[in-house]
Backbone as a chain_set.jsonl record, in Angstrom:
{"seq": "XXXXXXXXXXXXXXXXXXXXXXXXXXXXXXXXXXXXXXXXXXXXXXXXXXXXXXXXXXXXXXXXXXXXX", "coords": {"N": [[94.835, -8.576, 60.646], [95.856, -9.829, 62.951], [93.973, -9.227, 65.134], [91.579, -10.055, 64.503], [91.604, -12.606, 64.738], [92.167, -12.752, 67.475], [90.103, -11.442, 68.492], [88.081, -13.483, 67.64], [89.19, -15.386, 69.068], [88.72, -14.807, 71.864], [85.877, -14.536, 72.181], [85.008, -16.857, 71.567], [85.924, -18.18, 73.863], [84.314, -16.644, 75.676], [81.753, -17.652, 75.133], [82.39, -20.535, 75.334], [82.473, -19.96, 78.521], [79.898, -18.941, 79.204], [78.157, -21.598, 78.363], [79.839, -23.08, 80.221], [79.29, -22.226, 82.804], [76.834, -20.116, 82.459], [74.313, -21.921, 81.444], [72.059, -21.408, 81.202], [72.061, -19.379, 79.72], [72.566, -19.622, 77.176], [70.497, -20.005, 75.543], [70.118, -17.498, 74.298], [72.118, -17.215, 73.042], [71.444, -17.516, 70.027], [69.661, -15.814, 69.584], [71.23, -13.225, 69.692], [72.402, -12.338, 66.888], [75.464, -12.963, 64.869], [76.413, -10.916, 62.091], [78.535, -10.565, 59.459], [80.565, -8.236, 57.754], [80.246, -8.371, 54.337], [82.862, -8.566, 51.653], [85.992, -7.451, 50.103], [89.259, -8.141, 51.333], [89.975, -5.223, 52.47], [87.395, -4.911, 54.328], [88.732, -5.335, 56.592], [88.421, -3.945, 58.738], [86.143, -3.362, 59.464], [85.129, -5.621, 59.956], [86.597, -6.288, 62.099], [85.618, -4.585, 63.828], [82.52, -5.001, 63.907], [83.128, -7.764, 65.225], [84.216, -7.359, 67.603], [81.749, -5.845, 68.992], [79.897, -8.164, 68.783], [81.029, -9.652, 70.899], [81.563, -7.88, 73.048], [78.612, -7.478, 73.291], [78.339, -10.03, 74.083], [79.405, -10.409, 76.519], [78.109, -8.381, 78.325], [75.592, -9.563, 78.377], [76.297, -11.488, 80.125], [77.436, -9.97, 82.33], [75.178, -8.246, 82.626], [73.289, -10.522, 83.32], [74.48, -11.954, 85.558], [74.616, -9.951, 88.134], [71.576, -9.474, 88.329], [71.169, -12.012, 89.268]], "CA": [[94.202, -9.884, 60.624], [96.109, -11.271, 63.793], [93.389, -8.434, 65.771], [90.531, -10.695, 64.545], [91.93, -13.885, 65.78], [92.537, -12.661, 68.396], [88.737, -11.285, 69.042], [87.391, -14.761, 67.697], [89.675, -16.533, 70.898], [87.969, -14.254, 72.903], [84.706, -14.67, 71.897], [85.051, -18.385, 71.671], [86.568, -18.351, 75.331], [83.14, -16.302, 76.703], [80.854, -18.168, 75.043], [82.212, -21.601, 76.463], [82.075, -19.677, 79.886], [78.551, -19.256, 79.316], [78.089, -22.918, 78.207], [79.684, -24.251, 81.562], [78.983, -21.56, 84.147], [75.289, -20.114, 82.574], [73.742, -22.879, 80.429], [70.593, -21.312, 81.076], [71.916, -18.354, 78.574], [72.436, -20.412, 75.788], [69.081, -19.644, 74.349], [70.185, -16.238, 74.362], [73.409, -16.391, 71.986], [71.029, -17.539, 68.945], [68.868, -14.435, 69.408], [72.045, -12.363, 69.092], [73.327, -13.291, 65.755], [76.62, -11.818, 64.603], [76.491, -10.655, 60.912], [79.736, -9.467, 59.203], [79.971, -7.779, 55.874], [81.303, -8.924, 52.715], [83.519, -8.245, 51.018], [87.153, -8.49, 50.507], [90.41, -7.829, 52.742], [89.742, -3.785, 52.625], [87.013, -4.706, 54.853], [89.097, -6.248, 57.775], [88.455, -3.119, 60.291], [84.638, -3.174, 59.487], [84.974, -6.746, 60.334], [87.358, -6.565, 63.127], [84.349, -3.82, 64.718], [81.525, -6.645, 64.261], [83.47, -8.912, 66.167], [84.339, -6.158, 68.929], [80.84, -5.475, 69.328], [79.546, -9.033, 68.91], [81.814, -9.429, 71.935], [80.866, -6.581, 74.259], [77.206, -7.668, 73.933], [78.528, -11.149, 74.561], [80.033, -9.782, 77.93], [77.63, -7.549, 78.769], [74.6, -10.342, 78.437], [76.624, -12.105, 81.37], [77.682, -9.071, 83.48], [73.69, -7.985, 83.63], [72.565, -11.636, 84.398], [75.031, -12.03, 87.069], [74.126, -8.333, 88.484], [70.278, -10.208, 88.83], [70.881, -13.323, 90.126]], "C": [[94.363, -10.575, 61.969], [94.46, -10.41, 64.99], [91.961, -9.767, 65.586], [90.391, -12.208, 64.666], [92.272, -14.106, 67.355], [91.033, -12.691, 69.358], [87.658, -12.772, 68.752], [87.718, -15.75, 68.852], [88.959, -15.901, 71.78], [86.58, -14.522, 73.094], [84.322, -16.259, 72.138], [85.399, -18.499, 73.408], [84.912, -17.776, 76.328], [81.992, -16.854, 76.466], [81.27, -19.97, 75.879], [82.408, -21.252, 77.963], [80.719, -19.862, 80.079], [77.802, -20.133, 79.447], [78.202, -23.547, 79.379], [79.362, -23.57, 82.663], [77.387, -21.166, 83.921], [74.662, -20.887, 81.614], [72.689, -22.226, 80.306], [70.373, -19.641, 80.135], [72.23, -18.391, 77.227], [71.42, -20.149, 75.146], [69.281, -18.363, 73.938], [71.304, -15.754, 72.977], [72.999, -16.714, 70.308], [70.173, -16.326, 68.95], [69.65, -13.496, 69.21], [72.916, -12.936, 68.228], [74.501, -11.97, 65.119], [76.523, -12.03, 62.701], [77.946, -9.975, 60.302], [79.509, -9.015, 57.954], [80.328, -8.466, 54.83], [81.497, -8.008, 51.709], [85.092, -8.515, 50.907], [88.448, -7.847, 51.655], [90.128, -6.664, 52.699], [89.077, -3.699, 53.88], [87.319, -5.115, 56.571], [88.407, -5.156, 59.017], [87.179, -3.062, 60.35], [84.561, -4.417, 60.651], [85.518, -6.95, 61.782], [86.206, -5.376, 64.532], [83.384, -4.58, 64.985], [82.13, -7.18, 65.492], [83.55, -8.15, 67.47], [82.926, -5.793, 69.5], [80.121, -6.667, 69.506], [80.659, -9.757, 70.607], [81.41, -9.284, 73.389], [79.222, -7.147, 74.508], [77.327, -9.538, 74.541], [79.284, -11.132, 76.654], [78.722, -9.148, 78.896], [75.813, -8.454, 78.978], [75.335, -11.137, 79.973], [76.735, -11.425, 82.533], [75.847, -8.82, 84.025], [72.881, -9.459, 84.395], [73.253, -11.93, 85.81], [74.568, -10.865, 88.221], [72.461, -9.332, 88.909], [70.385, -11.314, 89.061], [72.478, -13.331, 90.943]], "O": [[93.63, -11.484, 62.359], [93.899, -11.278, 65.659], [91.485, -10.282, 66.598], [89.351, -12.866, 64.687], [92.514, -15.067, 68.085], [90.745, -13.383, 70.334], [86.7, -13.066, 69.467], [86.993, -16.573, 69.41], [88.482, -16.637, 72.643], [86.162, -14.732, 74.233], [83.405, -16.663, 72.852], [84.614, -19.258, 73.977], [84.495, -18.33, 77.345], [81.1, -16.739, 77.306], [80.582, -20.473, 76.768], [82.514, -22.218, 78.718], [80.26, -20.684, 80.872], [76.862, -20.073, 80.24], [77.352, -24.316, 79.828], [79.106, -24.266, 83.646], [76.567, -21.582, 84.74], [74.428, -20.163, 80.646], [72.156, -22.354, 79.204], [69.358, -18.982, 79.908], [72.19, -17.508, 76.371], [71.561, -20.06, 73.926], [68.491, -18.016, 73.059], [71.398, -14.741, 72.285], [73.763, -16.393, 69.398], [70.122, -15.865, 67.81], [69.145, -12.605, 68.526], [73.846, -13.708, 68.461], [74.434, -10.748, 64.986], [76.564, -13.131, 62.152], [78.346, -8.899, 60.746], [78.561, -9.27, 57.212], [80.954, -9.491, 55.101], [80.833, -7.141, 51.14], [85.576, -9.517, 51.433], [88.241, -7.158, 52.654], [89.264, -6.909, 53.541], [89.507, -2.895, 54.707], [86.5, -5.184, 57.488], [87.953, -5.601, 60.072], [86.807, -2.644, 61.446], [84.13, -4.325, 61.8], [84.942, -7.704, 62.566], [86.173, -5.497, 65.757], [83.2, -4.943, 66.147], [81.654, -7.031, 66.617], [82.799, -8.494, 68.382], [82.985, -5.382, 70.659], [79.446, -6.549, 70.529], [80.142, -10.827, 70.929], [81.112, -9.998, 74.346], [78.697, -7.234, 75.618], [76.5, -10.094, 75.265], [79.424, -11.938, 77.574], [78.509, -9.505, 80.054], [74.955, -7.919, 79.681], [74.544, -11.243, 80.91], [76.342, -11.875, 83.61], [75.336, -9.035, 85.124], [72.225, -9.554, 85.433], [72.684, -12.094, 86.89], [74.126, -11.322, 89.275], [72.479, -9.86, 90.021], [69.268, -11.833, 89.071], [72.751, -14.213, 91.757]]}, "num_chains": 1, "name": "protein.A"}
């Protein structure tokens, strides 16, 4: 569990990067919407992959815009 508090600080931490360094990719983090599954605690590592991957494309949307501009 602490794995997916851990990836929500993270996540939370690159999206207000985005917010104060690229505002102009804000339109961008409603077009990638993070879905998790449901269900109950069994599914923590499904869940704790979502977030890992909701993440990475949260990273990886900043690394290529920086890379072009």
């Amino acid at each position: 569990m602490k794995l997916s508090q851990e990836l929500l600080a993270e996540i939370t931490q690159v999206t207000r990067s985005i917010e104060d360094h690229h505002p102009e990719l804000q339109k961008y983090l409603d077009e990638n919407p993070m879905t998790l599954p449901e269900g109950d605690s069994s599914d923590v590592e499904m869940d704790n992959q979502a977030l890992r991957e909701y993440l990475d494309s949260l990273k990886e949307l900043v690394t290529k815009y920086d890379k072009e501009h």
